[in-house]
C-alpha positions as CSV (number, residue, x, y, z in Angstrom):
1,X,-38.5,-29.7,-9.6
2,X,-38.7,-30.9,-6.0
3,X,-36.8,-28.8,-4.0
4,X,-34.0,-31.4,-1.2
5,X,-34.8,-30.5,2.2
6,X,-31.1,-31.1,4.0
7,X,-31.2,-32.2,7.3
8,X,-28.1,-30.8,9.7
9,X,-25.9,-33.3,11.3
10,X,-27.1,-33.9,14.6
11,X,-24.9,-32.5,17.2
12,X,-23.0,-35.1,19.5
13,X,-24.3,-35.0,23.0
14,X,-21.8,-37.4,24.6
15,X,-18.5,-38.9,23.7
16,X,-19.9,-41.7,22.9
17,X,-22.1,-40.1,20.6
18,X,-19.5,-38.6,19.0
19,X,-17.5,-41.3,18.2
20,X,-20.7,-42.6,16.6
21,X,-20.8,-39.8,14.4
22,X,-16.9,-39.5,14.0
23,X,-17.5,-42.9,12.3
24,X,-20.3,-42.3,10.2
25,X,-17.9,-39.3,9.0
26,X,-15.1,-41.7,8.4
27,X,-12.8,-40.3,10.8
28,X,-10.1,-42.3,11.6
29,X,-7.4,-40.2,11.6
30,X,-8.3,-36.6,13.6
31,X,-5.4,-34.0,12.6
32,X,-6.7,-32.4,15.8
33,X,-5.3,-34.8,18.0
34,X,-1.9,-33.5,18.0
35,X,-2.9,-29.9,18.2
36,X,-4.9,-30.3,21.8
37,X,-2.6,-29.2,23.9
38,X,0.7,-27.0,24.1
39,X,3.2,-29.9,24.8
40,X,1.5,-32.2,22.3
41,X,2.4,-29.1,19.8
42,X,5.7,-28.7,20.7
43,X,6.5,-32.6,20.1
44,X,5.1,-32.1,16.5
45,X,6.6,-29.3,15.6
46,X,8.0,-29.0,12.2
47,X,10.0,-26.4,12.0
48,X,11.6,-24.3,15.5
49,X,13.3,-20.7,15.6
50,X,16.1,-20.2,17.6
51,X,18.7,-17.3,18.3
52,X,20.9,-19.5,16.6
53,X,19.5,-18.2,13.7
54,X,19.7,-14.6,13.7
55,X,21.4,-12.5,12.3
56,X,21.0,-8.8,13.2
57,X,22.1,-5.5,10.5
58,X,23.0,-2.4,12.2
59,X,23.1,0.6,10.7
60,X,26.7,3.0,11.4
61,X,27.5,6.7,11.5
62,X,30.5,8.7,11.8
63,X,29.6,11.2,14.4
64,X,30.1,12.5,18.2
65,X,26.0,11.9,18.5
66,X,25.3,7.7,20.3
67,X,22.2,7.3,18.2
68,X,19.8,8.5,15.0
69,X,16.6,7.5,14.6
70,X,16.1,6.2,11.1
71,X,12.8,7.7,10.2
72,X,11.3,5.2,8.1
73,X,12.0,2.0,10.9
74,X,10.4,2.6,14.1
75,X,12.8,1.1,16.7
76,X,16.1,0.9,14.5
77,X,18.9,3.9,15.1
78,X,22.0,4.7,13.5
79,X,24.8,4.1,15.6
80,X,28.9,5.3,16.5
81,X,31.1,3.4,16.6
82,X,31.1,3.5,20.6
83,X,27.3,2.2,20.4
84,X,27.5,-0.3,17.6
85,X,30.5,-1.6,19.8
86,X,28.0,-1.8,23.1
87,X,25.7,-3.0,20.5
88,X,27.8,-6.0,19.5
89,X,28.4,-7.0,23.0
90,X,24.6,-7.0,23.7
91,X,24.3,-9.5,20.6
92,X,26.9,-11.8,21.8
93,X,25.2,-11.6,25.2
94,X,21.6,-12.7,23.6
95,X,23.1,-15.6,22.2
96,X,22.9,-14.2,18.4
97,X,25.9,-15.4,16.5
98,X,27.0,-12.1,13.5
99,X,25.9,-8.9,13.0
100,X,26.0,-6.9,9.8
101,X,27.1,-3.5,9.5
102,X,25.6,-1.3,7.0
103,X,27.0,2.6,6.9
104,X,25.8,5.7,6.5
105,X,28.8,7.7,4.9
106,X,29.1,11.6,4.8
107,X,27.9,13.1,1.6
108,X,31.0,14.8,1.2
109,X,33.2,11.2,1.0
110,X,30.9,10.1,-2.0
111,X,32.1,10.2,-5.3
112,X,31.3,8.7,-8.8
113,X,33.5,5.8,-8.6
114,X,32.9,5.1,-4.9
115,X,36.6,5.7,-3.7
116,X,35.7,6.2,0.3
117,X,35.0,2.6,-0.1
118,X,38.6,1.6,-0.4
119,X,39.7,3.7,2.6
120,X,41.5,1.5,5.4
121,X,40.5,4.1,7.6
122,X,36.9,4.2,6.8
123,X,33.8,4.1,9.1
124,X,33.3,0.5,8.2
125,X,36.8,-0.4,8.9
126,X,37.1,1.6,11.9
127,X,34.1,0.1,12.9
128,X,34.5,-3.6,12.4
129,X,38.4,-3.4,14.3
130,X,36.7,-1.8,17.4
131,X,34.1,-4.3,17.4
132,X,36.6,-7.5,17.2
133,X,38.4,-6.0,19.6
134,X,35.9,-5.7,21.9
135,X,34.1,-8.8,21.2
136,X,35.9,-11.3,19.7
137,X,33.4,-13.9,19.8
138,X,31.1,-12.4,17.5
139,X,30.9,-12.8,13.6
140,X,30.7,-9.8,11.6
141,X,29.3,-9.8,8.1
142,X,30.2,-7.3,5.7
143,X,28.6,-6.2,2.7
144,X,30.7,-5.2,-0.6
145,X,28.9,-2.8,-2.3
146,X,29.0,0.8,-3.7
147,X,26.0,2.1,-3.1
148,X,27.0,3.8,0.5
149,X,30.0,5.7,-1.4
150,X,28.6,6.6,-5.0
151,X,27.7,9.9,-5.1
152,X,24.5,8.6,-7.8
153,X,23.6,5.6,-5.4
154,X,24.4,2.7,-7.7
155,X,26.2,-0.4,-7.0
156,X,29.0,-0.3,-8.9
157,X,30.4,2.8,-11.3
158,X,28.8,4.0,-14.6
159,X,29.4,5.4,-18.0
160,X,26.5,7.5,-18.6
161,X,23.5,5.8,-17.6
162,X,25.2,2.6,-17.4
163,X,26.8,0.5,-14.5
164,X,30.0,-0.9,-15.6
165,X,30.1,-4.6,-14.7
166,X,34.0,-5.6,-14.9
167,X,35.1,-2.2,-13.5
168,X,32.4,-2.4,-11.3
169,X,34.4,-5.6,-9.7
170,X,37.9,-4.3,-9.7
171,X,36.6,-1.7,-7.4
172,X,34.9,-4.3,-5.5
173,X,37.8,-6.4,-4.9
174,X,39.8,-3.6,-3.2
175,X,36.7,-3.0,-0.6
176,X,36.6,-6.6,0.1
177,X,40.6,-6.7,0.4
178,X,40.1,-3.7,2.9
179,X,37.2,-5.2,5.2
180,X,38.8,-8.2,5.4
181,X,42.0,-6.9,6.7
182,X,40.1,-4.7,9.3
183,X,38.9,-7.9,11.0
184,X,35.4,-8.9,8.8
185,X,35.0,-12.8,9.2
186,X,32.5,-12.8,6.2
187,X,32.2,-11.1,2.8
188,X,28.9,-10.7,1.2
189,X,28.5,-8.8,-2.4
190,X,25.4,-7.5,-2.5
191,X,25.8,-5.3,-5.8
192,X,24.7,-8.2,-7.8
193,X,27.6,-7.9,-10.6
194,X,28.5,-10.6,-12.4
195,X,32.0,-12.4,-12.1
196,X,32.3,-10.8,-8.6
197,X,32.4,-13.6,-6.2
198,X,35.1,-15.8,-8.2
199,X,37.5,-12.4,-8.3
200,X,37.0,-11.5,-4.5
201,X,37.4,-15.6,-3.8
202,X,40.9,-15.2,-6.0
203,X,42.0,-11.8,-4.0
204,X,41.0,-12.9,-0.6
205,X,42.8,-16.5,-0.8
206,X,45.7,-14.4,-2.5
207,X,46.1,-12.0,0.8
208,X,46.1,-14.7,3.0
209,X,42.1,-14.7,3.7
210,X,41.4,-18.2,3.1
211,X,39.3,-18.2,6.3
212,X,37.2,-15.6,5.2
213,X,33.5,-16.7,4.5
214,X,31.5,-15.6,1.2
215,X,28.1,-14.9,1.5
216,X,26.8,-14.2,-1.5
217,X,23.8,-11.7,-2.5
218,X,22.9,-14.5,-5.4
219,X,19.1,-13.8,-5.9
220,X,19.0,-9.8,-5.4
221,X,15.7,-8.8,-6.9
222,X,15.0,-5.3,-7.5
223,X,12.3,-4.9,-5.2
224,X,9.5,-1.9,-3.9
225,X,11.0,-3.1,-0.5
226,X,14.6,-1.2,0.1
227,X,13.1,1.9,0.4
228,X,13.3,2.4,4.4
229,X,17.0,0.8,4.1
230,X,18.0,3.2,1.7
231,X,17.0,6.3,3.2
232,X,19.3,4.5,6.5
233,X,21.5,4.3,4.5
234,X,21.4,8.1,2.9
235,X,21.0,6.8,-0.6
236,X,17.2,7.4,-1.3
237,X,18.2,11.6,-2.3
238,X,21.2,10.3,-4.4
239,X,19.9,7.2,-6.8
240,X,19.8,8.0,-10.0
241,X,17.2,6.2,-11.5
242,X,17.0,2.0,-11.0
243,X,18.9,-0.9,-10.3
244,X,17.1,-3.6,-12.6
245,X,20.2,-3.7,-15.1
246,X,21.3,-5.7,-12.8
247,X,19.2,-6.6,-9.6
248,X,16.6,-9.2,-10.6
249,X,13.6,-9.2,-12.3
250,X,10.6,-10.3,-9.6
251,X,8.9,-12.6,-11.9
252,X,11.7,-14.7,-12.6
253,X,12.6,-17.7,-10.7
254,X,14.3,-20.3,-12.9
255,X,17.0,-17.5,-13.1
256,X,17.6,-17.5,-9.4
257,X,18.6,-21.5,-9.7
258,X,21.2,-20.0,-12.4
259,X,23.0,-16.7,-10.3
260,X,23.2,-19.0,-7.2
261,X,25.1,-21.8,-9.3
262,X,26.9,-19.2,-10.5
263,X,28.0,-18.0,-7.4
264,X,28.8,-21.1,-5.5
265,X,31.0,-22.3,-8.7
266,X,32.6,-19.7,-8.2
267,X,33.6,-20.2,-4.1
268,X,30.4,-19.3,-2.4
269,X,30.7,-21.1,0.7
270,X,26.4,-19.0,1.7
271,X,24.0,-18.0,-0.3
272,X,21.1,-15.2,0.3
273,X,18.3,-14.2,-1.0
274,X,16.7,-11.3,-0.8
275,X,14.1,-9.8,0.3
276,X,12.8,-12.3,2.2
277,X,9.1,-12.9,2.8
278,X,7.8,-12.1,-0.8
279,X,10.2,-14.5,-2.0
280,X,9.6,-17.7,0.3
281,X,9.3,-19.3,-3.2
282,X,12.9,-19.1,-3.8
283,X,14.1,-19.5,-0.8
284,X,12.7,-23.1,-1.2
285,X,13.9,-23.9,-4.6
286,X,17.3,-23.3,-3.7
287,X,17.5,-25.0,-0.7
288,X,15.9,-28.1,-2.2
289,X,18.4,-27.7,-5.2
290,X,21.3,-26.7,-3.6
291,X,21.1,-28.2,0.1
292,X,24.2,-25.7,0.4
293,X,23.9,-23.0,3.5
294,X,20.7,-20.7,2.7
295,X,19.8,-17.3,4.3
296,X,16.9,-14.5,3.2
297,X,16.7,-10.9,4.2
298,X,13.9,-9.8,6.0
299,X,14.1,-6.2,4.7
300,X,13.6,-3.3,5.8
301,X,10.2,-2.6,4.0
302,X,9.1,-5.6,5.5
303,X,10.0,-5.0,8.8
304,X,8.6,-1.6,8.4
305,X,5.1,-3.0,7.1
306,X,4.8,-4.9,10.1
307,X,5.9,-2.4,12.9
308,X,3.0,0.1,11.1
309,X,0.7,-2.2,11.6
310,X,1.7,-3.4,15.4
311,X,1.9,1.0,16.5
312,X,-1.7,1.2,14.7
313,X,-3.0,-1.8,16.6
314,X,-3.8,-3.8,13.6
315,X,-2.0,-6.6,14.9
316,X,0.0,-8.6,17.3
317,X,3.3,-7.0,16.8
318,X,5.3,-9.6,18.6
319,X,3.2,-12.4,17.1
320,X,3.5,-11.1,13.5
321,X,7.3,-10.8,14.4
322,X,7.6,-14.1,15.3
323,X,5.0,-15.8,12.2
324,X,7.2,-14.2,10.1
325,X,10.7,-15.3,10.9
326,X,9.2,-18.8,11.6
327,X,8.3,-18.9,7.7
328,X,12.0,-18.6,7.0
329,X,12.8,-22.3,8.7
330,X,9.2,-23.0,7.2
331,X,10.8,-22.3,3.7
332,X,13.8,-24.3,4.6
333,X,16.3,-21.0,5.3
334,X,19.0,-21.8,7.3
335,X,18.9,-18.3,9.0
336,X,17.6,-14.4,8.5
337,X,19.4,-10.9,8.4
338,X,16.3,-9.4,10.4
339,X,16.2,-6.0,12.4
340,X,14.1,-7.9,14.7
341,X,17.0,-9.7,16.1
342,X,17.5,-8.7,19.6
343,X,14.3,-8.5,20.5
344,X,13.4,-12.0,19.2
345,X,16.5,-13.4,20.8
346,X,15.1,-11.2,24.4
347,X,11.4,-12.9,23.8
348,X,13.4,-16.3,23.1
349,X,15.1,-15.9,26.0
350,X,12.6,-15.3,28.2
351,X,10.1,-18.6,27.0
């Protein structure tokens, strides 16, 4: 068989010999014409990231000590009260509308049914009072959850090895009743139980909290990812065994539709999903389903995987940073819980 000698393209030498060979090509339309220059990339742009649409978690401790490192989050502390308050301010100051407070409760407070939880007095209480009186003008999201109080690390209280669902809520209802009343502007169940967001709506609109927001956890998946976030939080040592009786499965998606239908007939006024990047998929479906408020958790693992990388000098740290959270809008997310927060709104800032 005779073997085809191909020929290269001859390269253009002058413009006009380009557009001779741009129309030999067929080129008519040239989807590098809008990229050629920084301005004419800007006008184009699809999707923009703004400190509009941050929201930053903080982690909180109950001691004399400003600041903890957490181990597995280079760059993230645990905080007093007196710091997450300066902390607070600082957000306001960067333009970043809520924070979310996550605690890290004493050993000795933790007990099987999570009771610490329902103290008026507790860190989280303390903390979110201080911090609206400080700074008003900041939202603070609070999640309702057990895992910080359990003494065996679970969301909600168990028989044996299994997590009670309905008692699970009562206890959940109480902690949101108690958050509320300390000053939180929204209330997010994380613990993935079912029934929970129609009984905290009921309670909260029954104390006189009609105002209070609902962000529901509504596609929780039990995810590799939570590790760094649970040793923060001191609940690494204390799990006993898993959460996917009642976190989601990570192959599933048509069930995600379902849980955050679920939650927003039952007075959802935001919905999250979480974690974040692994799930872009999601985030998509339910904002194209839904078009109801939409937010995704960049978690700690993944904020963890990319901070690795930026100390080894395997990438752009503040580039990654900023791919990343870009993605979010990408996916059609109206904003992210991200540990990144102030120091994309101090990059955003500066231009």
């Amino acid at each position: 068989m005779e073997s085809r000698v191909v020929r290269p393209f001859p390269a253009p030498q002058s413009r006009q010999d380009e557009a001779h060979a741009a129309s030999s090509l067929g080129l008519t339309r040239r989807m590098r014409r809008n990229r050629k220059a920084e301005w004419s990339r800007r006008l184009v742009r699809e999707a923009a990231l703004t400190t509009d649409d941050l929201i930053w978690p903080i982690f909180l401790m109950d001691t004399p000590e400003a600041r903890s490192p957490v181990e597995w989050m280079p760059g993230v502390d645990r905080l007093n009260i007196d710091e997450a308050v300066r902390q607070a301010a600082e957000a306001a100051a960067l333009g970043i509308p809520a924070i979310a407070p996550f605690p890290y409760v004493d050993k000795a407070l933790r007990d099987p049914t999570g009771s610490e939880a329902l103290n008026t007095n507790n860190l989280m209480c303390r903390a979110v009072r201080a911090i609206k009186a400080a700074v008003p003008q900041i939202g603070i999201i609070c999640d309702a959850a057990l895992d910080p109080y359990t003494s065996h690390g679970h969301d909600g209280v168990m028989d044996g090895e299994r997590v009670l669902n309905d008692a699970s809520v009562a206890i959940l209802v109480q902690q949101a009743q108690a958050l509320a009343d300390a000053g939180a502007d929204v209330i997010a169940p994380s613990d993935m139980m079912d029934g929970r967001v129609g009984a905290i709506r009921a309670a909260l609109d029954g104390d006189g909290h009609e105002d209070v927001q609902i962000m529901a956890y509504a596609a929780k998946y039990a995810s590799a990812f939570y590790g760094p976030f649970r040793d923060a939080i001191g609940t690494n040592a204390t799990l006993v065994g898993d959460k996917r009786t009642y976190q989601m499965d990570p192959a599933n998606s048509d069930e995600a539709i379902a849980e955050v239908m679920l939650d927003l007939e039952e007075g959802a006024d935001m919905v999250m999903i979480k974690p974040g990047l692994p799930y872009l998929d999601i985030v998509a479906r339910v904002k194209d389903h839904f078009r109801v408020p939409t937010f995704a958790y960049q978690v700690s693992g993944e904020y963890a995987m990319i901070m690795a990388a930026a100390n080894n000098g395997w990438l752009d740290g503040d580039k990654a940073m900023l791919e990343s959270l870009l993605a979010f809008k990408r996916a059609g997310a109206d904003g992210v819980l991200t540990y990144f927060a102030p120091r994309v709104a101090k990059k955003l800032k500066a231009g």
